[in-house]
Residue, then its C-alpha position, 0 to 999 in steps of 0.5 A: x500500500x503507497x506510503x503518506x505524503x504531507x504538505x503545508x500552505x503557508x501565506x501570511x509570513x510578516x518579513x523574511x525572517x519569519x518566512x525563514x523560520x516557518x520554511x525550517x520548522x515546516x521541514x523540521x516537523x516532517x512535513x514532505x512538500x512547503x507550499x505556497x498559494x497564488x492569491x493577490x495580497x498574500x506572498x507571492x509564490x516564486x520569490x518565496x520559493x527560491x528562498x525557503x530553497x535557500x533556507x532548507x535541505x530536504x523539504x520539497x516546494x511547491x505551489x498550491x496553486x498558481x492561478x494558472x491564467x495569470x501566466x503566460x506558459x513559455x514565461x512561466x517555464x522559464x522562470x519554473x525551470x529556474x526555480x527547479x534548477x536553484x533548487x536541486x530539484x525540488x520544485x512541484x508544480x501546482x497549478x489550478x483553473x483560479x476561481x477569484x473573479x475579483x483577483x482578475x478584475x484587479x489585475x486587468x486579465x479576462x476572467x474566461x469561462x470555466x472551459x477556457x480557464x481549464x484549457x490554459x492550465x491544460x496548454x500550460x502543461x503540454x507548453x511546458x512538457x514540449x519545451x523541457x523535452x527539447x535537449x537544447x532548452x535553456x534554464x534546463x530543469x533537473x529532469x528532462x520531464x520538468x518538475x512533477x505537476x499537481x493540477x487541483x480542482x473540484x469540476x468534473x471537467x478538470x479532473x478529467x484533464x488531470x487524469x490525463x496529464x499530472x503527476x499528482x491529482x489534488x481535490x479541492x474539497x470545496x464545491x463551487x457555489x452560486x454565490x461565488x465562494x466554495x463551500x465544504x463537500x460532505x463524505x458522500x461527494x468526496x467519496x464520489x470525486x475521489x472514486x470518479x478520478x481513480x476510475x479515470x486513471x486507469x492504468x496509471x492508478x498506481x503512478x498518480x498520487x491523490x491529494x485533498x486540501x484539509x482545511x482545519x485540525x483541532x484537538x477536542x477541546x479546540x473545536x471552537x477555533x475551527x471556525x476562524x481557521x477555516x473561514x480564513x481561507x474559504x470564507x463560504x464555509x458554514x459552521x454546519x459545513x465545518x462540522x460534517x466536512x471531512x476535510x476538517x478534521x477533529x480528535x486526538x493525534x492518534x484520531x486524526x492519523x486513524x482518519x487519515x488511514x481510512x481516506x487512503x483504505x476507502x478512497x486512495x488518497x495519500x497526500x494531505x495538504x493542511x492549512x498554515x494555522x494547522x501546521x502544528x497541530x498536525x505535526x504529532x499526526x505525521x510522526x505517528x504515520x511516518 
């Protein structure tokens, strides 16, 4: 049976410094990916990466997620492919079909439909893949291939994309609303998305990883916390969302690591994502796993 993988978002560092500490305590605390978000207003994803790489030995870095249509896919292989490089390779790649129309607005980019927002992340992808595979290209990543890439997403549509073309499958655990802000997917949906991709992989089951985005941890005696964590990344999420999401997990360390073992037994998810405020709390959980 595949082994764990953990990662950490982290977005709010005030100063360098303390993104420095966080990028050492993240990988002191056994967490296997550092990543960062693309949102406007918070850290911006590249730079912070190329320092965490300079400031860390082991941890791998990732993005969770760039909002793919910002970027022009030959400019942003360039600029990958050199993060790759500085970094001994320890780059991965998450990108995702953004969803923020207001982020759009601010930065004078289209926001497209959903359809043509998924067909960018797919030519980004295939753009970059023609581009590495060339002998001659330069900043040479350190695989021909390019860094192992995550596409994340919630929409049918995408998952199928994804099965298609990434190393890592990440599920959003937020279901789109009318109301523009995601909202929490109950067990019942997750379970039908989680089997609805490993359906799709087919043959390649065994060589693309699942990942879900947990979105708060408390101990028992912290559930009322849960609420602040959560809503602090996907403001749509409701108490009673809170409460019957399993992508917010509540217990001890040894409940937690019990939960994290049915997602792999039921649904083949092994990569688990948690939230900066989480990074902590969670950390006892991976030592028991590991």
């Amino acid at each position: 049976m595949a082994g764990f993988r953990f990662g950490v978002n982290i977005a709010f560092p005030n100063s360098p410094s303390e993104w420095v500490s966080r990028a050492r305590r993240a990988e002191m605390l056994g967490y296997d990916v550092l990543a960062v978000p693309d949102h406007l207003g918070v850290l911006a994803p590249l730079p912070a990466l190329l320092l965490a790489a300079q400031a860390t030995e082991r941890i791998r870095l990732g993005t969770f997620v760039l909002n793919t249509p910002f970027y022009n896919p030959v400019l942003l292989a360039r600029d990958i492919a050199a993060l790759d490089q500085f970094s001994g390779g320890r780059i991965e790649l998450g990108l995702g079909a953004g969803y923020v129309e207001g982020e759009f607005d601010a930065a004078a980019i289209p926001f497209a439909g959903a359809g043509a927002r998924i067909d960018h992340v797919e030519q980004t992808v295939l753009t970059m893949r023609k581009l590495y595979a060339d002998p001659g290209y330069r900043p040479a990543p350190t695989r021909p291939e390019g860094p192992a890439v995550l596409i994340a997403g919630w929409g049918k549509r995408l998952l199928r994309m994804a099965a298609q073309h990434a190393d890592v499958v990440s599920l959003s655990g937020a279901v789109p609303a009318k109301s523009g802000l995601p909202t929490a997917a109950d067990p019942d949906t997750l379970a039908e998305r989680a089997e609805y991709v490993r359906g799709l992989l087919g043959e390649r089951r065994d060589q693309v990883e699942i990942n879900v985005a947990i979105w708060g941890v408390a101990a028992p005696s912290e559930r009322d916390t849960l609420g602040q964590q959560v809503r602090a990344f996907l403001p749509g999420f409701t108490d009673d969302q809170i409460d019957a999401t399993p992508t917010v997990m509540v217990g001890t360390p040894r409940q937690i690591a019990e939960n994290v073992r049915e997602f792999r037994e039921r649904h083949g998810i092994t990569y688990f994502t948690v939230q900066e405020p989480a990074m902590e709390r969670f950390a006892p959980v991976i030592e028991l796993l590991k």
